[in-house]
N, C-alpha and C positions, 0 to 999 in steps of 0.2 A: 778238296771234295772229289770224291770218284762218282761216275754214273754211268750204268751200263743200260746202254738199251737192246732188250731183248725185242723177240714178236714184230722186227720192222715189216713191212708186207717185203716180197721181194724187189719189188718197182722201186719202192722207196730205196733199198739198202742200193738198188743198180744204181740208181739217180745220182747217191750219195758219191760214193766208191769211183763214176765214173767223173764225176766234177772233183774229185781230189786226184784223182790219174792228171787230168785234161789242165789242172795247176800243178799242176806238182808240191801237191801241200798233204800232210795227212789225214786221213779219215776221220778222227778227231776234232782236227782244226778247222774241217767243214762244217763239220754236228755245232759246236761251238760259236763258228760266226751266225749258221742260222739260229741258232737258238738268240743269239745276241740281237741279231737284228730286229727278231718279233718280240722280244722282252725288254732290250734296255731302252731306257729313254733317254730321249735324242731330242738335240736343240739344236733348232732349226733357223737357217738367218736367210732363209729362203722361202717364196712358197712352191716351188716345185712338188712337193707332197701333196695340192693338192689337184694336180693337174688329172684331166679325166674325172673328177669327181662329182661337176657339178651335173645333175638334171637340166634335161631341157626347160622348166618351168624358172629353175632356178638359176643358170641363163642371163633367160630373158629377166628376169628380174633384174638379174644385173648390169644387162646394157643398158635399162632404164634409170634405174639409179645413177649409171656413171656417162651417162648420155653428154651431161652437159659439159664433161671435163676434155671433152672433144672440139669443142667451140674454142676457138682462136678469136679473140675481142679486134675491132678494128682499130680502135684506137687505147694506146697505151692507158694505165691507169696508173693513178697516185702523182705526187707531185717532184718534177722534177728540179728543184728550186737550188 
């Protein structure tokens, strides 16, 4: 498949042009990894994705939920037998 992008703004085409200078990769295989990166889908074994995402309401919701996995029990449980 070929695809030509015409009409880039100039900022964009600098942006492009000057991150394949600054790797030493072609101008091509820049347009391509971005394209890849906001198109393909990705499996993920991590959540780093979604860091920064959450609201402060939601948050707080969630040291409430996970409040109690915080608590260290004093005495061991289950049987040691």
């Amino acid at each position: 498949m070929t695809l030509v992008l015409d009409n880039l703004s100039p900022d964009l085409e600098t942006r492009l042009r000057r991150e394949a200078q600054m790797r030493g990769i072609a101008l091509e295989d820049v347009a391509l990894e971005v394209l890849r990166e906001r198109f393909e889908r990705r499996i993920y074994t991590d959540a780093d994705f979604l860091i920064g995402t959450m609201t402060e309401d939601e948050f707080q919701q969630f040291e409430r939920s996970t409040a109690m996995f915080s608590q260290v029990d004093d005495e061991p449980s289950g049987n040691d037998d």
